[in-house]
C-alpha positions in Angstrom: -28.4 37.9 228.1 -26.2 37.1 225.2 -22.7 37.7 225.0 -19.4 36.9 223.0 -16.4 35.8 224.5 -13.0 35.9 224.9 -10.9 32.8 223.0 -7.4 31.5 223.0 -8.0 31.7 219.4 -7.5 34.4 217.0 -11.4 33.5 215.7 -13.8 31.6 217.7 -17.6 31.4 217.2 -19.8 31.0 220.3 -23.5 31.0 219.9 -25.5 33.6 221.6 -29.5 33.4 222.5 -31.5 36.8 223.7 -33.7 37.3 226.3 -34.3 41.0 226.4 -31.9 41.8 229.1 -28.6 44.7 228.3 -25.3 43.4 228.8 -22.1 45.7 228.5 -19.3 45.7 225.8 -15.8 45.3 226.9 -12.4 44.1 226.6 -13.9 41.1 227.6 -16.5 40.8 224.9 -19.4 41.9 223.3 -23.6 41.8 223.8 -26.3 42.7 222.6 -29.6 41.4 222.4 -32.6 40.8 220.0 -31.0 40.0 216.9 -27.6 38.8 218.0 -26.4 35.4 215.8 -23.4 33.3 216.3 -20.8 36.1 215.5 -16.5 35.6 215.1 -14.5 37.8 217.5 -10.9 38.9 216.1 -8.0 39.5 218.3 -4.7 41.0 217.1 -2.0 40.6 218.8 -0.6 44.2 219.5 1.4 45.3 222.7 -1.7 47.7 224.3 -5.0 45.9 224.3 -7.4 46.2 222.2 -10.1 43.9 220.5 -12.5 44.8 217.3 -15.8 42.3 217.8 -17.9 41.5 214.5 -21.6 40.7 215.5 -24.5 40.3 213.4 -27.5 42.6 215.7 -29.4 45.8 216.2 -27.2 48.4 216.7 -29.4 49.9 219.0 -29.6 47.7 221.7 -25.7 47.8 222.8 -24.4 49.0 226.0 -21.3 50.7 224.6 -20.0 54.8 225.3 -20.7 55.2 221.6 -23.1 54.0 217.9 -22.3 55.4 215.3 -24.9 56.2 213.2 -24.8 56.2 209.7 -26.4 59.6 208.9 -27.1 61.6 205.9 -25.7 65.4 205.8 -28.4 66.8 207.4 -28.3 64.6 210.3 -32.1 65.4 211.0 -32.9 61.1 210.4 -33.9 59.0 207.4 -34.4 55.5 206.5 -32.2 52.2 208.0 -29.8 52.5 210.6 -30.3 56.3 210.7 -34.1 56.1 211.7 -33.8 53.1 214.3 -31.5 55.7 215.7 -33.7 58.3 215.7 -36.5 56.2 216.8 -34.4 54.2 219.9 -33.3 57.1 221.6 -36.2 59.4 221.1 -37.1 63.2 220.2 -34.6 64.5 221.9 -31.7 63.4 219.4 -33.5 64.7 216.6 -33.6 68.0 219.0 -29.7 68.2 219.2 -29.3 67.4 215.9 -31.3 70.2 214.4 -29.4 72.7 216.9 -26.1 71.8 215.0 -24.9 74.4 212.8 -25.1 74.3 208.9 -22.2 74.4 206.9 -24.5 74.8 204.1 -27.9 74.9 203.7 -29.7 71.7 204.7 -25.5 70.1 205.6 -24.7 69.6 209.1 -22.3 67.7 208.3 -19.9 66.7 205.3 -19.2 63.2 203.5 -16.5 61.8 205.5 -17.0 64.0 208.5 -18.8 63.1 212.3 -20.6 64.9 214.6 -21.4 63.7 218.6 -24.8 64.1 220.4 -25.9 62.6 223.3 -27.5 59.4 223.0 -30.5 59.6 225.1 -33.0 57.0 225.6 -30.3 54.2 224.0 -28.2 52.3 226.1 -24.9 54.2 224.4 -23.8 57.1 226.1 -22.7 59.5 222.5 -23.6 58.8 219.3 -21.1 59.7 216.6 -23.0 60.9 213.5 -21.1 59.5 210.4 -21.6 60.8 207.0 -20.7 58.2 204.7 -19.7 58.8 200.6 -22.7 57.6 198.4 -21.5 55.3 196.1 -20.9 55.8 192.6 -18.3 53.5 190.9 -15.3 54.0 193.0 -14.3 57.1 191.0 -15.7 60.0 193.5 -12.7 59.7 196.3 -15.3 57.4 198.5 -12.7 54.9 199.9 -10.7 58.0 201.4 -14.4 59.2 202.2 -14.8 56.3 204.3 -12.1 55.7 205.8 -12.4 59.2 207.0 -15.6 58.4 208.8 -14.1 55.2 210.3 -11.0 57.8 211.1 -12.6 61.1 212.9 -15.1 58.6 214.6 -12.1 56.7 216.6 -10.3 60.7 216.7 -13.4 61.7 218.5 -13.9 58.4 220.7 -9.9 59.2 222.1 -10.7 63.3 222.4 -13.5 62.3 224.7 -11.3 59.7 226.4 -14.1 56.7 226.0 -13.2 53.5 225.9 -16.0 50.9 223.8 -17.3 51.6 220.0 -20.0 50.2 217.7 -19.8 50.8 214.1 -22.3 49.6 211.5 -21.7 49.1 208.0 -21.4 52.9 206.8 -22.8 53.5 203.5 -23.5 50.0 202.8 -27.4 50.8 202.7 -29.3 53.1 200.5 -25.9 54.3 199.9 -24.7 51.4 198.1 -21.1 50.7 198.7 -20.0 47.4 197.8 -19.7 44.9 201.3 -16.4 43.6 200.4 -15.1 46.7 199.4 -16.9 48.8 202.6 -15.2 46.3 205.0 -11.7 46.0 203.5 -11.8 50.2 203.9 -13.2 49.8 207.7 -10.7 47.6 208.8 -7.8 48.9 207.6 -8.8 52.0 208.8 -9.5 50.7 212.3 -6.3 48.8 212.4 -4.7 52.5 212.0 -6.1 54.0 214.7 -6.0 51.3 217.1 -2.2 51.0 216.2 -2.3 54.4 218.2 -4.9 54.3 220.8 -6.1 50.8 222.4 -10.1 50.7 222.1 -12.9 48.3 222.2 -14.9 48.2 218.9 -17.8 46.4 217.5 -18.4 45.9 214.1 -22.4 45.3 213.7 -23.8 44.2 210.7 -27.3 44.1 209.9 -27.9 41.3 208.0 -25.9 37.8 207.2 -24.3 39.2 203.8 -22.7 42.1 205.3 -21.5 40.0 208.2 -19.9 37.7 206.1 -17.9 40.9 204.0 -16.3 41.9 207.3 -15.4 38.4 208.1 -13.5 38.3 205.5 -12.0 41.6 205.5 -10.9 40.4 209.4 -9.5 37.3 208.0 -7.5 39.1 205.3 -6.2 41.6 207.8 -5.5 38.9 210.5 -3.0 36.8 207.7 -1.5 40.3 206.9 -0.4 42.1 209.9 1.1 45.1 210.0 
């Protein structure tokens, strides 16, 4: 079982070593297992709890209510994040999301919009379906188009009164959003909504380079408070 835990400090790094076995994320902390490395946990000090947890792991594997899956608009699967998705939890997802209505032909759902299915066969309970802006220079409205996704995802975590969220690095794939630019977006549209509404989320990168781009983006927003 691997786990991250809880510090004195605002950032702490423990190291974390898999053996296959689920572990739940909490106000306590944050597991995973598989690819789980030695990840920084940031705590702000608010007055309702709270806690946002950066780990570097698949997505996949984490005992949370809700992933969030960075789709494409027709929410029907696709390459990275989106198709480990698919493939974790099984047929059935791909079932409930081809029952989703169109809002035009071959969109389910809009750039900067979410949509919640069951999660089936993965250890989450929900996955939030996030479509994330494609980038294209910074001149199309993405940073409002992902912060919106960050926004309506932690909307839709409080309308079903969960608690614990996992986010990966939307649009930072095929999508091709900057890191630094993606995580300074995230987490200062995280620090909104859990300014109203104390949750538990994971950020989960996929690789060491994204990782690294949230760090920072933590750090930043940890020497700036509100």
């Amino acid at each position: 079982m691997v786990a991250i835990r809880r510090s004195d400090h605002p950032w702490h790094w423990c190291s974390a070593a898999g053996n296959g076995h689920r572990s739940s994320i909490s106000s306590a902390g944050a597991a995973g297992h598989g690819l789980l490395r030695e990840a920084p946990t940031s705590h702000w000090p608010v007055q309702r709890a709270m806690s946002i947890t950066l780990i570097q792991a698949d997505i996949t594997t984490l005992e949370v209510d809700v992933i969030v899956n960075a789709a494409n608009p027709s929410l029907l699967g696709g390459g990275g994040v989106d198709g480990a998705i698919h493939r974790a939890a099984g047929a059935r997802l791909l079932q409930a999301c081809r029952v989703l209505p169109e809002i035009a032909p071959g969109v389910r759902c809009a750039s900067g919009d979410v949509r919640l299915t069951p999660g089936f066969d993965l250890p989450a309970r929900y996955v939030i379906h996030a479509v994330g802006p494609i980038w294209q220079g910074g001149t199309r409205d993405e940073a409002r188009l992902l912060a919106s996704c960050y926004t309506r995802a932690m909307q839709l975590l409080a309308q079903r009164q969960l608690r614990s969220i996992a986010f990966p690095a939307i649009s930072c794939g095929v999508y091709g959003y900057p890191a630094p630019m993606a995580a300074a977006v995230a987490v200062a549209a995280l620090r909104e909504a859990l300014a109203n509404r104390p949750a538990d989320v994971v950020l989960c990168s996929f690789n060491a380079t994204v990782r690294q781009a949230f760090q920072a983006a933590l750090d930043s927003a940890s020497t700036h408070p509100h």
